[in-house]
Structure formats: C-alpha cells, structure tokens
N, C-alpha and C positions, 0 to 999 in steps of 0.2 A: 504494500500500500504506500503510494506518497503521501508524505504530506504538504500541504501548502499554508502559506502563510500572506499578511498583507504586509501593506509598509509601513504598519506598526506592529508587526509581529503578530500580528490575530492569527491565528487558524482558524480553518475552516472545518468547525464543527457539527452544525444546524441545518436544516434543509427547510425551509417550509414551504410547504408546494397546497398553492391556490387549486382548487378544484374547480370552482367556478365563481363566475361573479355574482349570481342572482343570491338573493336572500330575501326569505318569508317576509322580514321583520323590517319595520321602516325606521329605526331608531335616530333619534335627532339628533346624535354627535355623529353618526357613521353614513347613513343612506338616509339622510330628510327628504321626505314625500314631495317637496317641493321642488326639486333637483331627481327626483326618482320616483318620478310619477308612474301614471298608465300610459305614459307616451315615451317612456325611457326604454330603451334602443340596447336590452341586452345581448352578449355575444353569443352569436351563432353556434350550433352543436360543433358545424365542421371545423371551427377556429379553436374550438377547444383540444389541447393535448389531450389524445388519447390516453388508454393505460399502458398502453406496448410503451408510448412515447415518455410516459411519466416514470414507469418503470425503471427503463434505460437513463432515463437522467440522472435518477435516484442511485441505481446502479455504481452509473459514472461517477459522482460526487463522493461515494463510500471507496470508491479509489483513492481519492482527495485529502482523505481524513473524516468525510464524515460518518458521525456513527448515531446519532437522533433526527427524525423524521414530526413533523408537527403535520396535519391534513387540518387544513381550513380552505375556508370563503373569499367573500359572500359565504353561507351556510353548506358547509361539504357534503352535509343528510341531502341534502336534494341532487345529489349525484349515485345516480342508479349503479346497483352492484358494488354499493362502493365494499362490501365485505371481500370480492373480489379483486378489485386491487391491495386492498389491506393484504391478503394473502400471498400475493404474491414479492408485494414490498419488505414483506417481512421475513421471507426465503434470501432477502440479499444479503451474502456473505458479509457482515463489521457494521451492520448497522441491529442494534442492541434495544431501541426504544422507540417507539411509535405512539405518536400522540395524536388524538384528536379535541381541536376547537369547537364550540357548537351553542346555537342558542339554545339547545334543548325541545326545541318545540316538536321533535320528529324521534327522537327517542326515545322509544318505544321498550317494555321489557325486554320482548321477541329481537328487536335489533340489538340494543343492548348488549347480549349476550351473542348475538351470531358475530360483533365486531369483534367482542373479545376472545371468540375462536377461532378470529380470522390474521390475529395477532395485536388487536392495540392493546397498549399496553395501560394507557394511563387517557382520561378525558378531563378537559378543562369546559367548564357551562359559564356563560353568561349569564348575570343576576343584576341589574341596576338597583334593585329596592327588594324590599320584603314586602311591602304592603301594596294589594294588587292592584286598586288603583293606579299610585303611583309609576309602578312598571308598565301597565296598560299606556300608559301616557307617554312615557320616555321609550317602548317600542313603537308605537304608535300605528297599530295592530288589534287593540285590542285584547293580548295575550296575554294571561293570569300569570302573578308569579309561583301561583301552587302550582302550575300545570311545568312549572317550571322545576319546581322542589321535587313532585313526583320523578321523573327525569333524574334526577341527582341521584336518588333514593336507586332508578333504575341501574346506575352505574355502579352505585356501590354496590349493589345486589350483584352484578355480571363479574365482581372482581377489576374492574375497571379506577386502581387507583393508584398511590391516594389520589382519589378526585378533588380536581378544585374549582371554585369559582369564583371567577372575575367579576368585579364591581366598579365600573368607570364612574366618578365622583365629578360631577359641576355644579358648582357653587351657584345656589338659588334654585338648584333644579333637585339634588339629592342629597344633600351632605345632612341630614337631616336625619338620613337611614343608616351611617355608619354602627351606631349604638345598636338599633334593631337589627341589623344584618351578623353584627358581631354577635351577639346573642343568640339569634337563631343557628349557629353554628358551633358555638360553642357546645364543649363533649361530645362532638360528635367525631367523627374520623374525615371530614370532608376540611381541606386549607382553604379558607377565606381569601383573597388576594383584595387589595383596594387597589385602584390604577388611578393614577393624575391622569387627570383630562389633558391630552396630545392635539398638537397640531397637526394631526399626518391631513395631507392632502388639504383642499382649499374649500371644501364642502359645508366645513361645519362652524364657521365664524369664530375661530378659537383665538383666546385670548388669552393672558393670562392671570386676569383678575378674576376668572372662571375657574384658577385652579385653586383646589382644595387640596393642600401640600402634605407631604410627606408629616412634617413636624404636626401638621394640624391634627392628619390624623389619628397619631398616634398621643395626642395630649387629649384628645376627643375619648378614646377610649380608658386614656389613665386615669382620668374623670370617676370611673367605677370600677375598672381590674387594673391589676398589675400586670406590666409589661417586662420583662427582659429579652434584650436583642440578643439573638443565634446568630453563631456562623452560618458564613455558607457553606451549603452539602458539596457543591461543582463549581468549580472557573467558569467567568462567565454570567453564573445564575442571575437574575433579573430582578428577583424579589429580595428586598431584605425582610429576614424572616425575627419573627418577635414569637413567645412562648407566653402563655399565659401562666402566673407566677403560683396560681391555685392548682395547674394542672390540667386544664379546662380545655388544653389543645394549642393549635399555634394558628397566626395568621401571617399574612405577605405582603408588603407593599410595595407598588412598581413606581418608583420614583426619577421617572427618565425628566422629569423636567426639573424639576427641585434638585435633585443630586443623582446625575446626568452620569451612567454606566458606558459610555463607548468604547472606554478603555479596556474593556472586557468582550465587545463583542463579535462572536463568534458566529452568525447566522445570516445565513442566505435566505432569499426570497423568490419561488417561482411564480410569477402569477400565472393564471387560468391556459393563456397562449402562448406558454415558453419563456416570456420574457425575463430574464434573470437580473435582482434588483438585490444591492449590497447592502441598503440601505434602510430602513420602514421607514423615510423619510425621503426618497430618494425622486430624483425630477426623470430621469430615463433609464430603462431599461435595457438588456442587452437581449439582443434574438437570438435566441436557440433553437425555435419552432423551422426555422426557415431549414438552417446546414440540417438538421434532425430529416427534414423530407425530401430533400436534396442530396442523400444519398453519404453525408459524414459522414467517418468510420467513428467507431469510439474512440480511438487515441486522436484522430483528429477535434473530437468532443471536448474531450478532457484538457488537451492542448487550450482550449478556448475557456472551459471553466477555469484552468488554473491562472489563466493571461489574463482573467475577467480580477479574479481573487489576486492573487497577486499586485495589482495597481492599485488597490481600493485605501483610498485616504479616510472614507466617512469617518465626520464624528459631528452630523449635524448637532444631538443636543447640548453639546457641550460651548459648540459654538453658537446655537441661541442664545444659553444661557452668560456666554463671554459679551454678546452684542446688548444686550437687554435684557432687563427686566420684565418690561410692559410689553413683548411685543404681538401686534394682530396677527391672525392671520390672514394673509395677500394671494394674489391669484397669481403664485412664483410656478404651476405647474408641478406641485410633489405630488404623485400618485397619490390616488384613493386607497382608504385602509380597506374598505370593502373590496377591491379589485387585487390588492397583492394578499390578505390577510393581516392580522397585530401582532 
C-alpha cells in the first residue's frame, strides 16, 4: 500500500463518497425550500457514479492509505441497493470501517439490520431538536423527531454502533435544545455530537453571530452536569469529546469554526458524479467520472488521486477564522454540503 500525504503532511485517510444529491428533508441550514424547491433540477441517474464506478475508486484510494469509508448525501437511504454496494465496499482489502450519515427518516428495522450485514459498521443520525415541533420546522418537512428516535433505537438494535447523533446548533433557531437533547441521551449508549453552524456552500446565509460556540456549549450544559474533557480515540478525530462526571455517558462537539481542526485533516470528499473535493469547504472539484469512462487504468487513477492529494494546501477554517470574526456568508462558489456531504 502507498501512502500519500499533503503539503502539510496530512495523509490521506477518509473517503466520503456522496451517493447522491436528492434529500427527503428541506432543512434550512442545508437545502432551504427556497433555493430547492419543486422546480430544482436534481442530477440525473446516468451522471451519477455507479457502484462498479464507486467501488473502484474506493478501491483505489485504500491503495492510498485509506482505511474508513463515510456513505452520505443529500440522504444515501434513497439510493436503491445500497446494502449492495455496502457489500461489496467492505470486501476491499485495508479499508476496516464503514460508516453511514442519515436523516433517519428511511430506517427502517428491516434495513437497519440488512446494512449491518452488509458491512457498516457504525451510523451517525441527524437530530436538530428533541421537541417535535421544533425539528418539524428546522427540517421543514414536517418530520417528527420521535420518528427520528425510533431510527436511532433501530440502529442500536442492528449493532450499528456506537451510534451517534448530530445536532447543528443556530443561534435563535435551536440552542435552546442543547439541555433537552443532552438529557435525552444521557445513559444511554448513543454519542450526542453538537456541531457549530458552518458556512459550507452559499445557501444558507451563514454568519457568524448565528454561531453557538464550542465554549457556549459546553458552559450551557455545566449549568447542570459535570463535564471533563477526553482524549482523542484517533489522529485527526473531529469531535472533542467530554465524559459526563456522574457516568451518565459522553458527548462530542465539532468545533470547526471556534477552534478550527485543519491541522489534522485527513478526509476526502467524492461527490454524487466523481468529483473529488479536498476540502468540505472547497470552490472546485476534481473529475474523476470522466478518465473512470474513458477507459483509465487504475495506476493511471491513483496517479491522479495521489497528484490530487499530494498538492492540497486546505485549511479554509482556520483561515476564516485568521481573517474575521464577523464574517457573512458570500456567493464565493464553495460547494453545497448537501451535494459533497459534512
């Protein structure tokens, strides 16, 4: 196996491979209805990487160095067979852990359990709120967040863990739920994650007086439990992790804009039609889809992964965070997080 590295010494550890762009859920940081309406113009079947195609890349990059695998969106459930590709993703020789991303909305017992036969290893759900309301509103769909819990409940049933759930926090709209979210999770075996509201892509009016930071959160729940901060389990890892001090379990928070990880990151990004993006912040992508039906060999492939990897300077959050404080979000062209995946 080679490995490769960037020009800060990153390796190339991570894969996350978009399945497709469409998603049930209209959520108003991610795909607002008003920009992703009934007249929004998703990609065609034939432009989407197949599984032979997703396979082989997957393949490729476990040449690379990489050895975890992440399957998201837009929502990866609405990709037919996917217990089939799972299957055969997880046949590739040094790749060790397979995760799936998901609003929950489509998981089912019955799949549940056919994923986890089919090799994932571990599932991360979306959770904006505990209170149904509330989530009905910020998916904007109308979708309960029990329908959401049951889901959860499904994964921990199928062996699908430790499961966890993401909670994107903006200020006026959820932070409100931190205390009830922590609570509902607490003793149980499922990791809580709270995420700072991100500017990925130009979609969602991000600001940064909309974030609900790292330090807040965690003084938010010191409020009523004790915290003590955990190492990290792996190089790289994303969340800083906190232990509840009664025993109560642990939670995570993804603090990319408040105290900004690049220095650590190790993760590619395939969207839906090949495009290969170094960045979850990134303005272009590289084509892969095209040399892939144009007849590349794989060492010609991997030649291009590793010349992709190898030049990668990223370290947008840090340089947000270098440039400003306050700053909006502009129509600078960063991909959509619904179209590469978070």
């Amino acid at each position: 196996m080679q490995s490769v590295t960037d020009t800060m010494h990153r390796p190339l550890r991570d894969l996350r491979i978009s399945l497709t762009d469409r998603c049930n859920f209209r959520c108003t940081y991610c795909m607002p209805r008003e920009l992703f309406g009934a007249e929004h113009l998703f990609l065609p079947k034939r432009e989407l990487l197949d599984f032979d195609e997703i396979e082989r890349l997957a393949r490729i990059s476990a040449g690379l160095g990489v050895t975890k695998l992440r399957l998201t969106g837009g929502e990866p459930l609405l990709r037919r067979d996917l217990d089939v590709l799972v299957a055969r993703l997880a046949a590739i020789d040094g790749i060790d852990d397979i995760c799936l991303t998901t609003n929950g909305s489509l998981l089912t017992e019955k799949r549940a359990h056919e994923l986890a036969a089919a090799g994932i290893d571990r599932v991360t759900l979306s959770l904006d709120a505990i209170d149904d309301e509330r989530f009905k509103a910020i998916n904007d769909v109308g979708f309960p967040a029990s329908k959401v819990r049951t889901a959860i409940d499904n994964a921990v049933a199928a062996g699908l863990g430790p499961v966890k759930v993401n909670c994107v926090l903006q200020r006026g709209v959820n932070e409100d739920q931190i205390l009830p979210m922590a609570e509902a999770f607490r003793h149980t075996d499922v990791v809580l994650r709270f995420i700072e509201y991100m500017d990925v892509g130009t979609s969602n009016g991000w600001r940064m007086d909309d974030v609900v930071t790292a330090r807040q959160i965690v003084d938010t729940i010191r409020s009523r439990y004790g915290l003590t901060r955990l190492p990290a389990t792996a190089p790289g890892e994303t969340a800083n992790r906190w232990r509840y001090d009664d025993g109560a379990g642990e939670i995570g928070i993804i603090a990319s804009v408040s105290q900004p990880f690049c220095g650590g990151c190790t993760r590619a990004r395939l969207s839906a039609i090949g495009e290969l993006y170094t960045c979850l912040f990134g303005v272009h992508g590289r084509d892969l889809r095209t040399p892939l039906r144009s007849g590349a060999t794989d060492a010609e492939l991997s030649a291009m992964l590793a010349g992709i990897w190898s030049a990668r300077d990223d370290r947008y959050s840090e340089i947000r965070g270098e440039e400003t404080e306050n700053r909006r979000g502009d129509a600078d062209g960063r991909v959509e997080m619904s179209y590469i995946g978070g």
